[in-house]
C-alpha positions as CSV (number, residue, x, y, z in Angstrom):
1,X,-19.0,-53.6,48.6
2,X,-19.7,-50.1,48.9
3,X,-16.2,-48.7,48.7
4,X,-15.6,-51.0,45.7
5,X,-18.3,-49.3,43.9
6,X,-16.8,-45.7,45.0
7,X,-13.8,-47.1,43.7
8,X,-15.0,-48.0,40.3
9,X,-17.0,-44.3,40.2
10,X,-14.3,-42.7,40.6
11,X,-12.1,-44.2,38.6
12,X,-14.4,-44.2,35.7
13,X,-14.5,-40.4,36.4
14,X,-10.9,-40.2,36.0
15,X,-11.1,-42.2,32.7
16,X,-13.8,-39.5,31.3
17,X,-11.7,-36.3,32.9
18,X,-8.9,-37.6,30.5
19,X,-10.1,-38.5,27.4
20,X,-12.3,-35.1,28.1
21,X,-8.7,-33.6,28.0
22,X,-7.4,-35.6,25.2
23,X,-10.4,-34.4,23.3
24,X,-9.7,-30.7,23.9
25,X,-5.7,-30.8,24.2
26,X,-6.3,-32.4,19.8
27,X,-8.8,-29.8,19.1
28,X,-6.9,-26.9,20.8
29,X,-3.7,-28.4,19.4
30,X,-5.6,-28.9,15.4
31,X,-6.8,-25.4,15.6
32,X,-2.9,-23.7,16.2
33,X,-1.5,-25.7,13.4
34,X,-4.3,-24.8,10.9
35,X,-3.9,-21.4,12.1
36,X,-0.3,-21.0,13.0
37,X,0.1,-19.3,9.7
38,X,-2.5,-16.0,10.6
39,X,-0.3,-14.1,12.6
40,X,1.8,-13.7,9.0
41,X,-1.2,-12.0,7.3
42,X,-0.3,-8.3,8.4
43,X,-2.6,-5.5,8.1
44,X,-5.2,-5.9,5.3
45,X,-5.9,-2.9,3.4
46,X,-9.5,-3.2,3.2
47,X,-10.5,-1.9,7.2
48,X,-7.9,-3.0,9.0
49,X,-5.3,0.1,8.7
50,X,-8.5,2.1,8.5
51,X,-10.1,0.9,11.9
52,X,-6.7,0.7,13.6
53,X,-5.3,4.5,12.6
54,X,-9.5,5.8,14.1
55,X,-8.9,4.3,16.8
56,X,-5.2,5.4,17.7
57,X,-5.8,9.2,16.2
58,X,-9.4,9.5,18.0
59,X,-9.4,9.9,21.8
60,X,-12.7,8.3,22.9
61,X,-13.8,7.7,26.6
62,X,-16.1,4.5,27.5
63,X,-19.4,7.4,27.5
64,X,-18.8,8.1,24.2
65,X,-18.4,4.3,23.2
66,X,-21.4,3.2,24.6
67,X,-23.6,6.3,24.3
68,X,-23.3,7.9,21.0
69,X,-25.6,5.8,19.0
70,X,-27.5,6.7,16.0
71,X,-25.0,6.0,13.7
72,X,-24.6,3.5,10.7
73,X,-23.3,0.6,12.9
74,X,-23.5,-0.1,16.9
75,X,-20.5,-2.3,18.1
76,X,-18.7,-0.6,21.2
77,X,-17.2,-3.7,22.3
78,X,-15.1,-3.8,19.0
79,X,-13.9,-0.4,19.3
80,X,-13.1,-1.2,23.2
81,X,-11.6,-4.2,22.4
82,X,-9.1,-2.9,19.3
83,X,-8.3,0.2,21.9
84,X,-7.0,-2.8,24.5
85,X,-4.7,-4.7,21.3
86,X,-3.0,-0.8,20.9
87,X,-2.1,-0.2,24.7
88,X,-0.8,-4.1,25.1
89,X,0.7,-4.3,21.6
90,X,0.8,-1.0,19.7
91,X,-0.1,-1.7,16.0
92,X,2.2,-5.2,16.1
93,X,-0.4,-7.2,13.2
94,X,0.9,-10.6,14.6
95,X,-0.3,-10.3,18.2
96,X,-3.7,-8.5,17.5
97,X,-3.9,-11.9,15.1
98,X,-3.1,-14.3,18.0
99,X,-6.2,-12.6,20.0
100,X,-8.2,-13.7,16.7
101,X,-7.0,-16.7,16.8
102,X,-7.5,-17.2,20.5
103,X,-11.0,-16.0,20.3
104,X,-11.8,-18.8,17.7
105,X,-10.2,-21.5,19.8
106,X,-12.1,-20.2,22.8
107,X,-15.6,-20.6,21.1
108,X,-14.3,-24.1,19.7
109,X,-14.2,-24.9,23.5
110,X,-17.6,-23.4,24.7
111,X,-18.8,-25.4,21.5
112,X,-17.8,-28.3,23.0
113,X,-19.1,-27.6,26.6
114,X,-22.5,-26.3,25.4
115,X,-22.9,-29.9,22.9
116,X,-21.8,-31.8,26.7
117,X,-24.7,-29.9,27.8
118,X,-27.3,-30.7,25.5
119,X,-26.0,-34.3,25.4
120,X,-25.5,-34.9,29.4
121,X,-27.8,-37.6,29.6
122,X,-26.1,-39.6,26.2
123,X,-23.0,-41.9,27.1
124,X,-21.1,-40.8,24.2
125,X,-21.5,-36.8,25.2
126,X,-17.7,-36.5,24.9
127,X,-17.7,-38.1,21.5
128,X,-20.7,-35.7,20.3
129,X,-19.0,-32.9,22.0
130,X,-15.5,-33.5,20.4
131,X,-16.9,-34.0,16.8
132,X,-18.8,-30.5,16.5
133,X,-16.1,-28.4,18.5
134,X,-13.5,-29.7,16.0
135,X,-16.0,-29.4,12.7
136,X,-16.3,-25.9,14.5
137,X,-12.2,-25.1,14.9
138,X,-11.6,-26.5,11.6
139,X,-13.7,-25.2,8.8
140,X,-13.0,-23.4,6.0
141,X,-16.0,-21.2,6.1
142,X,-14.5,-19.8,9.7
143,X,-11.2,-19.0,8.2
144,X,-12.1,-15.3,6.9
145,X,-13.5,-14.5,10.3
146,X,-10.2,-15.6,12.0
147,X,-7.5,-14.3,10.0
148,X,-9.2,-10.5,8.5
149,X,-8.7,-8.7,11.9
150,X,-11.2,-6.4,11.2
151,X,-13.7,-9.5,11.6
152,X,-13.3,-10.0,15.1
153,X,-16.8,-8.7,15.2
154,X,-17.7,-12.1,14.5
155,X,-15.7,-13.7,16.8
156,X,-16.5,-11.8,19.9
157,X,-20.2,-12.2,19.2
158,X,-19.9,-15.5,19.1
159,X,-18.3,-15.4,22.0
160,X,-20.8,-13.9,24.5
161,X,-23.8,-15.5,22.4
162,X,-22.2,-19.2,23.1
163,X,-21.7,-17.9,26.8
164,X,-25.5,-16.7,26.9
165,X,-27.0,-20.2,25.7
166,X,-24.8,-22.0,27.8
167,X,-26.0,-20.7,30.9
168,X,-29.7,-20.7,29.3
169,X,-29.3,-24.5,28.9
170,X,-27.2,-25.1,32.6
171,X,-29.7,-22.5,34.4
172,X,-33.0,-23.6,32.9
173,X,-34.8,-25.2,35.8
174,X,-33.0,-23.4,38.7
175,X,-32.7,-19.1,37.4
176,X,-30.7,-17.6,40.2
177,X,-30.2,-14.2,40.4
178,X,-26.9,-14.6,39.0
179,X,-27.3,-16.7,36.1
180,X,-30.2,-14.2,35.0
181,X,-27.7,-11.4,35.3
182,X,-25.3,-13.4,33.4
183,X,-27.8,-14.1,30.9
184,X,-28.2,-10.3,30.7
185,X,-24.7,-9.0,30.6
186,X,-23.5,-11.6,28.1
187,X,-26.6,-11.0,25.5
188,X,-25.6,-7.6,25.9
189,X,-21.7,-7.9,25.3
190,X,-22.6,-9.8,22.3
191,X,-25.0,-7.5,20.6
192,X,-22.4,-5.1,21.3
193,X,-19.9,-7.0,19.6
194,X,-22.6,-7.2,16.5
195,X,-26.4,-7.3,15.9
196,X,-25.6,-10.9,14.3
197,X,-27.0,-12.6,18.1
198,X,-30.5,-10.7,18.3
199,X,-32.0,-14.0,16.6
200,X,-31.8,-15.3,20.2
201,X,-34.9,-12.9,21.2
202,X,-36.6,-15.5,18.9
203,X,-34.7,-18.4,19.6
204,X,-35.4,-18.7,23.3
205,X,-38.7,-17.9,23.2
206,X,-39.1,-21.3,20.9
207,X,-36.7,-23.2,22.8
208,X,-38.7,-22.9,26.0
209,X,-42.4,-23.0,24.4
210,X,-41.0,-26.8,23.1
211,X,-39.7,-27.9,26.6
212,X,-42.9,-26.7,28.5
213,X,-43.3,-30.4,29.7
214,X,-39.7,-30.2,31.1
215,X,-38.9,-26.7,32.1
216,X,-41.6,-24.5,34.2
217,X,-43.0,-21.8,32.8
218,X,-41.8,-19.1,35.9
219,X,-38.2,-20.3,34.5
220,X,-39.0,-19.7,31.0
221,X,-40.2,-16.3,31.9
222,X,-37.3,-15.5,33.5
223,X,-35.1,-16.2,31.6
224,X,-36.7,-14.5,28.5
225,X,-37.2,-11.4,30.4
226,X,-33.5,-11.5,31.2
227,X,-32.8,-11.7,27.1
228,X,-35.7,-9.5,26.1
229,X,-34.4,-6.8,28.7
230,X,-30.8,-7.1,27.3
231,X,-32.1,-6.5,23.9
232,X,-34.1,-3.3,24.6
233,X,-31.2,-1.2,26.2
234,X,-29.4,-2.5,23.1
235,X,-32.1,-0.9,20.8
236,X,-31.9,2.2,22.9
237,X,-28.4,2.8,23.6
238,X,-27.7,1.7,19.1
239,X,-30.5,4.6,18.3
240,X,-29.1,6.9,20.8
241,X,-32.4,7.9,22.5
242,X,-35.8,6.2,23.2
243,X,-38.3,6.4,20.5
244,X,-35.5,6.7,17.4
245,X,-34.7,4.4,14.8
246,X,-31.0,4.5,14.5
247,X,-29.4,5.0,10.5
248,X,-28.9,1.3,10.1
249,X,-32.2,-0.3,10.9
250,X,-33.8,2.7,9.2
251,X,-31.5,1.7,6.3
252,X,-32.9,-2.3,6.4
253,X,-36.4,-0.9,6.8
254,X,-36.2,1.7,4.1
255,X,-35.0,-1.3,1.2
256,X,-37.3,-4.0,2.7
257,X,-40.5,-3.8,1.1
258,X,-43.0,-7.0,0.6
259,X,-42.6,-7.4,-3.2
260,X,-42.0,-10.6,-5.1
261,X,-38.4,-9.2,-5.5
262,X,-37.7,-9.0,-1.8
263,X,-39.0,-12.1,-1.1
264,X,-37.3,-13.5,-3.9
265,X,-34.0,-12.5,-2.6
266,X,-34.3,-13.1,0.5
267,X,-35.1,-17.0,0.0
268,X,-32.2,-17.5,-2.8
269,X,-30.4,-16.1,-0.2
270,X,-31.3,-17.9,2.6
271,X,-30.7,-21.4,0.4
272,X,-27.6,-20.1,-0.7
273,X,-25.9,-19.5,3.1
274,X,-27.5,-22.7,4.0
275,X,-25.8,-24.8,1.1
276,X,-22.4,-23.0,2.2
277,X,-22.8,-24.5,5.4
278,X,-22.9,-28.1,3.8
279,X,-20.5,-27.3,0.6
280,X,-18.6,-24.2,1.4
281,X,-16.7,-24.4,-2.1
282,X,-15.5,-22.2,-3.9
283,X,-14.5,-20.0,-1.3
284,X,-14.6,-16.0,-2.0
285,X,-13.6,-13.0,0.0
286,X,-16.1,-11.1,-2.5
287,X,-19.2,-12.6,-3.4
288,X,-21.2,-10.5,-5.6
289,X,-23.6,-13.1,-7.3
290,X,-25.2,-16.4,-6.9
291,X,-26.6,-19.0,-8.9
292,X,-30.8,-18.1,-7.1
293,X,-32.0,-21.2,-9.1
294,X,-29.4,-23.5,-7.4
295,X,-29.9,-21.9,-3.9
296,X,-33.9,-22.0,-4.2
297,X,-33.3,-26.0,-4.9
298,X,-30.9,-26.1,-2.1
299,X,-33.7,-24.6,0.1
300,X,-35.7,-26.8,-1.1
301,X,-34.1,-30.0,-0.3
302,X,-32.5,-29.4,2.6
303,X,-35.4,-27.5,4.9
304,X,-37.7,-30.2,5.0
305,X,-34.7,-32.4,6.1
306,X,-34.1,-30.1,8.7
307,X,-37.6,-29.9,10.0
308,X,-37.8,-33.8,10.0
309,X,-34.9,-33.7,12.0
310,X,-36.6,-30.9,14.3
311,X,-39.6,-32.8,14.8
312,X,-38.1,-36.4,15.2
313,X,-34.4,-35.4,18.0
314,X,-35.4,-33.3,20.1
315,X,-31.5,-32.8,20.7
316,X,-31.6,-31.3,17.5
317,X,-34.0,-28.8,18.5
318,X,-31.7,-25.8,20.2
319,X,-28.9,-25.9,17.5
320,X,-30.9,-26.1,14.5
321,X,-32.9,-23.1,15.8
322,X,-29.3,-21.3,16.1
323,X,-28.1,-22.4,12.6
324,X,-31.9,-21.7,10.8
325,X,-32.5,-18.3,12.9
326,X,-28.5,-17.1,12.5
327,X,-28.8,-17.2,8.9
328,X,-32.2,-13.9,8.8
329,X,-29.4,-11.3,10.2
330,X,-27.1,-11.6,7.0
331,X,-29.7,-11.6,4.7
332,X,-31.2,-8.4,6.6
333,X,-27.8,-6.9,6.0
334,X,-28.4,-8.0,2.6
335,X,-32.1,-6.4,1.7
336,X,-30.7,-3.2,3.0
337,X,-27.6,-2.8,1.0
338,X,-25.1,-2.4,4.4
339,X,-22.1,-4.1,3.6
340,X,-19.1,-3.2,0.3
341,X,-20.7,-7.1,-0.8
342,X,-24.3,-8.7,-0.4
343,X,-22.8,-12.1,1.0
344,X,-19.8,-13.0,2.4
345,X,-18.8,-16.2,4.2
346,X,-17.9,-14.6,7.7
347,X,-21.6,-13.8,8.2
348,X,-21.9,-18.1,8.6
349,X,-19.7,-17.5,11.9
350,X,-22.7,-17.8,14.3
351,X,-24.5,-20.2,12.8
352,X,-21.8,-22.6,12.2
353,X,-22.9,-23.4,16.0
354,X,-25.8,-24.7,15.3
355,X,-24.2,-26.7,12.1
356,X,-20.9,-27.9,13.5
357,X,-23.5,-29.1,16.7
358,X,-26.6,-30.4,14.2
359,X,-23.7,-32.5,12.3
360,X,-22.5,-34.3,15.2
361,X,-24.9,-35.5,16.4
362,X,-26.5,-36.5,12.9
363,X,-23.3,-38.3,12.4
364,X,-23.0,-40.1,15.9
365,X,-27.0,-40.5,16.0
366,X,-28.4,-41.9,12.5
367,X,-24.5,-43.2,11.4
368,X,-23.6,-45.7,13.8
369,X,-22.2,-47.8,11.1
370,X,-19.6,-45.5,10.1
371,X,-16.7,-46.5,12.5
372,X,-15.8,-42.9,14.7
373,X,-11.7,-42.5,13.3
374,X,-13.4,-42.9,10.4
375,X,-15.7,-39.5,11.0
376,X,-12.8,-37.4,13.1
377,X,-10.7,-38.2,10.2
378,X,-13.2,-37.2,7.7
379,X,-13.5,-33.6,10.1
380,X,-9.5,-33.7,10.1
381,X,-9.7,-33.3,6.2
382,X,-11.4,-30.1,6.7
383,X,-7.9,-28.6,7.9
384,X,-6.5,-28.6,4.5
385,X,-8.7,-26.3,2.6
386,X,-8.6,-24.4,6.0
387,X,-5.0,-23.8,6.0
388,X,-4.5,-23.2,2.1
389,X,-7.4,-20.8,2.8
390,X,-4.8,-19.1,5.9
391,X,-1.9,-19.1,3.5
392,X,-3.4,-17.0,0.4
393,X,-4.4,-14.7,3.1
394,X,-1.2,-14.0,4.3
395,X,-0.4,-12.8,0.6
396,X,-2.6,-9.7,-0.3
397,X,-1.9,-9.8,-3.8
398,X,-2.7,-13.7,-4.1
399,X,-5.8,-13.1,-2.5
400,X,-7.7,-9.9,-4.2
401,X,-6.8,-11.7,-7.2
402,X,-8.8,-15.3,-6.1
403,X,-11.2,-12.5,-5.3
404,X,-11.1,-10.5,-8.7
405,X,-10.8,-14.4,-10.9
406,X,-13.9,-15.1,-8.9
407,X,-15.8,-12.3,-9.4
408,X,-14.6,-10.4,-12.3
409,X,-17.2,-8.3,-12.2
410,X,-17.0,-6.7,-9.0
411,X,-14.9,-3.4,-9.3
412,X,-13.9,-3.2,-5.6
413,X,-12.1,-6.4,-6.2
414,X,-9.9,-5.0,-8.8
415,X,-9.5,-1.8,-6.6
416,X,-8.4,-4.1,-4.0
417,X,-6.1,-6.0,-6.3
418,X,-4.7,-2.5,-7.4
419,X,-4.0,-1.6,-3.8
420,X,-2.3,-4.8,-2.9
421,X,0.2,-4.4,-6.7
422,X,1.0,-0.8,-5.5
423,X,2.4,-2.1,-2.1
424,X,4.9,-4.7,-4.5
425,X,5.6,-1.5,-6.8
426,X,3.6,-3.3,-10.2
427,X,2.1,-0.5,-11.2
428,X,1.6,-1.6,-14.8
429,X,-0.6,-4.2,-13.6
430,X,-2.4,-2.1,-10.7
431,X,-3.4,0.7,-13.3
432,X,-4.8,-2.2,-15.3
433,X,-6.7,-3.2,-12.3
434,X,-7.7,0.6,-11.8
435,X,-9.3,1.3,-15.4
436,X,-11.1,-2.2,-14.7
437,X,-12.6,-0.6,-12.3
438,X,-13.2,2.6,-13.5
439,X,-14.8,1.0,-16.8
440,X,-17.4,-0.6,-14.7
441,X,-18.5,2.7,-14.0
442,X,-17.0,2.5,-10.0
443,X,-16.1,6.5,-10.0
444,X,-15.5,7.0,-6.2
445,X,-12.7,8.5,-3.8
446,X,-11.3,5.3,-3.2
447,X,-10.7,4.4,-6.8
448,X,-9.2,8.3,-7.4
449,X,-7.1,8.1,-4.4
450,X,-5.7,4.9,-5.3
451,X,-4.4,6.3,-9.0
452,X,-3.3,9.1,-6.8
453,X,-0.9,6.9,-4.4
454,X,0.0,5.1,-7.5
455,X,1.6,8.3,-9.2
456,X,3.0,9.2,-6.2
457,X,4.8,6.3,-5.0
458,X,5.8,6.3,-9.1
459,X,7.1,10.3,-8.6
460,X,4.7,11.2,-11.3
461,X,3.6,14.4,-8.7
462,X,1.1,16.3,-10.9
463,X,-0.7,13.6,-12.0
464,X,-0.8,12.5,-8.2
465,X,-2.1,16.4,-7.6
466,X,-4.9,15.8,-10.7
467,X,-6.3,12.6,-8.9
468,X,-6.1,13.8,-5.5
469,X,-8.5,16.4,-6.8
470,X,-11.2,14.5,-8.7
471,X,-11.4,12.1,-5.2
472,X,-11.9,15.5,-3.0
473,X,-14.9,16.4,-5.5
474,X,-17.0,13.1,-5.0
475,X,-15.8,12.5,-1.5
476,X,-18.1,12.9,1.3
477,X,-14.5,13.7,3.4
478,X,-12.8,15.9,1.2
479,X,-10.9,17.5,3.2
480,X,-8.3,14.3,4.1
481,X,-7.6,14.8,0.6
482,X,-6.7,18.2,-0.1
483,X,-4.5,18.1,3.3
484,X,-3.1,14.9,1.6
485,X,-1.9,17.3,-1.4
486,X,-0.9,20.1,1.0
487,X,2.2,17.6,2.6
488,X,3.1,16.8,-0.9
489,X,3.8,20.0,-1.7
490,X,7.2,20.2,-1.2
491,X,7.7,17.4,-3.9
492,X,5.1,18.4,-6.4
493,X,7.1,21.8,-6.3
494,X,10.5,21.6,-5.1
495,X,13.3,24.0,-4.5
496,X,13.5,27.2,-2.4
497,X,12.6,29.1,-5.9
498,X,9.2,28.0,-5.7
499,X,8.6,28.8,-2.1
500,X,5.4,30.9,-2.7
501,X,4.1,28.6,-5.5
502,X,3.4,26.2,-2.9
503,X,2.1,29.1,-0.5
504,X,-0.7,30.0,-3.0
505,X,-1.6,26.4,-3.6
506,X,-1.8,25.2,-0.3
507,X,-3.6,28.8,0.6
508,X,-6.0,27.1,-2.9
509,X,-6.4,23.9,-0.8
510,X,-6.8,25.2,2.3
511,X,-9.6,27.3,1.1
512,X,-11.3,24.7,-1.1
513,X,-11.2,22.4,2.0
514,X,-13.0,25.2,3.9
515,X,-15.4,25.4,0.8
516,X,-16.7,21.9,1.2
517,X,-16.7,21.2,4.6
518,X,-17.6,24.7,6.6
519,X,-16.8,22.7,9.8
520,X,-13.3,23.0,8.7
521,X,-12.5,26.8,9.7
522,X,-8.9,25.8,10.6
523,X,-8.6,26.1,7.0
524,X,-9.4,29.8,7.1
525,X,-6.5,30.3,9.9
526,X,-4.2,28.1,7.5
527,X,-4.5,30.3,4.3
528,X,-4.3,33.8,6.5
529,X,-1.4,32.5,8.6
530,X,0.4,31.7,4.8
531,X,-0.8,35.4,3.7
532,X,0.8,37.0,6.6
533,X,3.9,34.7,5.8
534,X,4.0,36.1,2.2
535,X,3.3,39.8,3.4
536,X,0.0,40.0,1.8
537,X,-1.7,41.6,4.9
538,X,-4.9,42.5,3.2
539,X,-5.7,38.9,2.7
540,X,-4.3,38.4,6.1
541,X,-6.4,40.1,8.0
542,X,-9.3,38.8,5.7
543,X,-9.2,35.4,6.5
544,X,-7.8,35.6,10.0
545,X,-10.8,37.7,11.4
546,X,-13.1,35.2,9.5
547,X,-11.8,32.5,11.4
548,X,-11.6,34.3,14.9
549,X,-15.4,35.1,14.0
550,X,-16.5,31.6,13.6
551,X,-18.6,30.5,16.8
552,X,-16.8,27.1,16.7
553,X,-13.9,27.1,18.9
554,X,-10.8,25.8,18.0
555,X,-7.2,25.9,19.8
556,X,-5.5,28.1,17.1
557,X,-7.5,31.0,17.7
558,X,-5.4,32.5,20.7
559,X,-2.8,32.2,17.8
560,X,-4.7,34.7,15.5
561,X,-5.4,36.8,17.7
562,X,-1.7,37.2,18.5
563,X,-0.8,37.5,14.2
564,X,-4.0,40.0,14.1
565,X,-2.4,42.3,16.9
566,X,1.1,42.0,14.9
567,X,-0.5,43.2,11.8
568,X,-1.9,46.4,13.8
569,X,1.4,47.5,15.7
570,X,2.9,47.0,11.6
571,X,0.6,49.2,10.1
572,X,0.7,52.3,13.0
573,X,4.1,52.0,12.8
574,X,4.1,52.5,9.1
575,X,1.7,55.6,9.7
């Protein structure tokens, strides 16, 4: 008798351990054909070439990663993580795109093992489990944070934030050593990844105060202490010191003020990421403006449904804190102006958690009617406006101009557009794109520098010169531009006849260069090195002893020394 039942056990176990597989080989195996078409999508001009050439052209060591905070932005693991894609797979687009990809199918899974989790005592955990980490893998709303490689942010957070509440939920009545040390590390990986996860500081806190009956409070103190720890070398290592508030908190705090604006904002806001989550249509890469009315009603209609939900499953609890507290960091970002657009649907990546969980178990809890093909099939669907979503990506031009048809308004999307019309040599159309812009008043580097590679790559040199220029006076980094007109020297003024027409300009640029940015006394060495090259050795000897004067050291001042001893032996021997 006994046997017989061990027998049945453990066969039973073998029939969950395979459909358990079956489940995850289809969501694994939906996920690669929805996204198959990623690795095709290159590098996007917006941040992608940008973050990828820092990274190769800057030599950083792990201290300077992690301990040179202060700045705008804190996210070391990104950096750390972009610096292992170069040494396995130099600046090959399609393999840094398969670590994207594998990233999202990675968090599809721990979605699925952390729903098994909060479902373990349901008989259908597998079936609740498969529904959200599919909803998860498949939607559209995900897509932007998948394929733009510069949004790994989003995916690595995610990541270590999924990791952290799984072990919160396993390790809740018996907080070993280990699992508090794991809670700690993998808080801390995520916020280094982004700040998106520091809801979780308020999420556990809630989590445990409504599962006092069920988890003691020694455990709960643990555990938070663990989290709240993580979160305050965060705070220290992002500002750089104890005591500082680094630029990009000081930034949030500087905009947030408690008018009716503010408030205003931030709840059209907040209704206006939530109804995303349930409609995610139209999809934008640049969302500029929202309908406030629509997303106030949206608020409106769906919170109290949510906090019905919250009061009545207590399933519900843990992922509806994840998608309602996920939502405050974007809008934060928001308030204080941080990103190139107020919204944007990668921000929904972490809270799509707490969605793609709170949907599946809505579905499998209060629609028992609805037969279950019937709902994976309905979930299935989502792969279509997923993978037409992948495709327009891997087309630059096809998507900056959804994004400029979508917001017309938005200048950086006709910059963008311009960029992408440059690379397929329209240049009719991209200077069309470029006034656009310019008519709505956008007047930075980035719009100058783009007329500029225009011209260029259309031979029109001086007019490349002219807005090389104008971008070096409102630039904040001028001196990438006039170096950028130094190496084009050679075509703006051809020919060994003008030799010393480019020597003067490029002595000009250097100069100017050294004008605006003082930290740039190479510039000094440059323009004397030229004089002494066009025998002018008062002007020589000028700028040359300027530069070995400076206090900053730099590697080419052995070398003036060298030219400024030349000079000397020249002129005694002339006496």
């Amino acid at each position: 008798m006994f046997r017989t039942r061990w027998i049945c056990k453990k066969m039973n176990n073998n029939d969950v351990l395979t459909n358990r597989l079956m489940y995850i080989c289809v969501v694994v195996s939906a996920g690669i054909l929805t996204y198959h078409d990623a690795v095709n999508a290159g590098l996007f001009s917006l941040d992608d070439r940008e973050i990828l050439l820092n990274i190769q052209s800057t030599e950083r060591s792990l201290k300077s990663l992690f301990f040179s905070g202060g700045g705008m932005y804190f996210r070391p693991l990104i950096a750390l993580s972009y610096k292992l894609d170069l040494s396995l797979f130099g600046k090959a687009p399609v393999a840094i795109h398969l670590v994207n990809i594998l990233i999202h199918l990675v968090n599809g899974l721990l979605v699925y093992y952390l729903t098994l989790e909060l479902m373990r005592d349901s008989g259908r955990k597998d079936k609740y489990a498969f529904i959200a980490s599919l909803l998860f893998v498949l939607h559209p709303l995900n897509s932007e944070a998948v394929v733009w490689i510069a949004a790994r942010t989003d995916l690595l957070c995610c990541l270590f934030f999924l990791l952290t509440v799984i072990l919160l939920v396993k390790k809740e009545n018996d907080p070993d050593l280990f699992a508090l040390a794991g809670m700690f590390l993998m808080f801390l990986f995520s916020l280094f990844a982004k700040e998106a996860s520091i809801g979780l500081l308020a999420i556990a806190p809630i989590y445990f105060w409504l599962r006092k009956d069920a988890v003691p409070l020694k455990n709960a103190v643990l555990i938070n202490s663990s989290l709240f720890l993580a979160g305050a070398v965060y705070m220290v290592l992002r500002s750089g010191r104890i005591g500082v508030v680094d630029r990009g908190t000081a930034r949030v705090l500087s905009f947030i003020e408690p008018s009716t604006s503010t408030i205003g904002d931030f709840i059209s806001a907040y209704g206006f990421y939530l109804g995303k989550l349930f409609y995610p249509f139209p999809l934008n890469f640049a969302i500029v403006d929202i309908n406030k009315a629509l997303s106030i009603a949206v608020l409106a209609l769906v919170l109290p449904l949510c906090a019905v939900l919250f009061y009545r499953n207590e399933r519900l609890r843990l992922p509806l804190l994840i998608l309602l507290t996920g939502i405050v960091p974007p809008i934060m970002a928001l308030l204080g102006k941080l990103a190139w657009t107020p919204y944007a649907e990668r921000y929904l990546y972490l809270p799509m958690v707490g969605f793609s969980i709170s949907a599946a178990i809505v579905l499998l809890t209060y629609g028992r009617k609805i037969p279950y093909i019937v709902i994976v099939a309905a979930v299935m669907l989502l792969a279509i406006p997923t993978i037409s979503r992948v495709v327009l990506w891997t087309d630059p031009v096809a998507l900056w101009r959804d994004a400029a048809e979508k917001s017309p308004q938005f200048h950086r999307a006709h910059v963008g557009l311009a960029v992408a019309l440059i690379e397929e040599q329209e240049y009719e159309e991209a200077k069309e794109h470029l006034d656009t812009a310019a008519a709505m008043g956008f007047k930075r580097d980035y719009l100058w520098q783009n007329y500029a590679a225009m011209y260029y790559a259309k031979k029109e040199y001086e007019k490349y010169e002219k807005f090389m220029l104008k971008a070096a006076a409102v630039s904040k980094k001028s001196t990438k531009f006039y170096l950028g007109i130094i190496g084009s020297l050679e075509h703006i003024y051809p020919g060994k006849g003008e030799r010393y027409t480019r020597y003067r300009r490029a002595i000009r640029y250097y100069l100017m260069a050294y004008e605006k940015d003082p930290a740039y006394i190479q510039g000094l060495y440059n323009a004397g090195k030229l004089y002494w090259i066009m025998g002018d050795e008062k002007n020589a000897r000028l700028y040359l002893n300027k530069f070995v004067q400076q206090e900053r050291d730099n590697m080419y001042k052995p070398f003036a020394v060298k030219i400024l001893k030349k000079l000397d032996k020249e002129s005694l021997v002339k006496q």
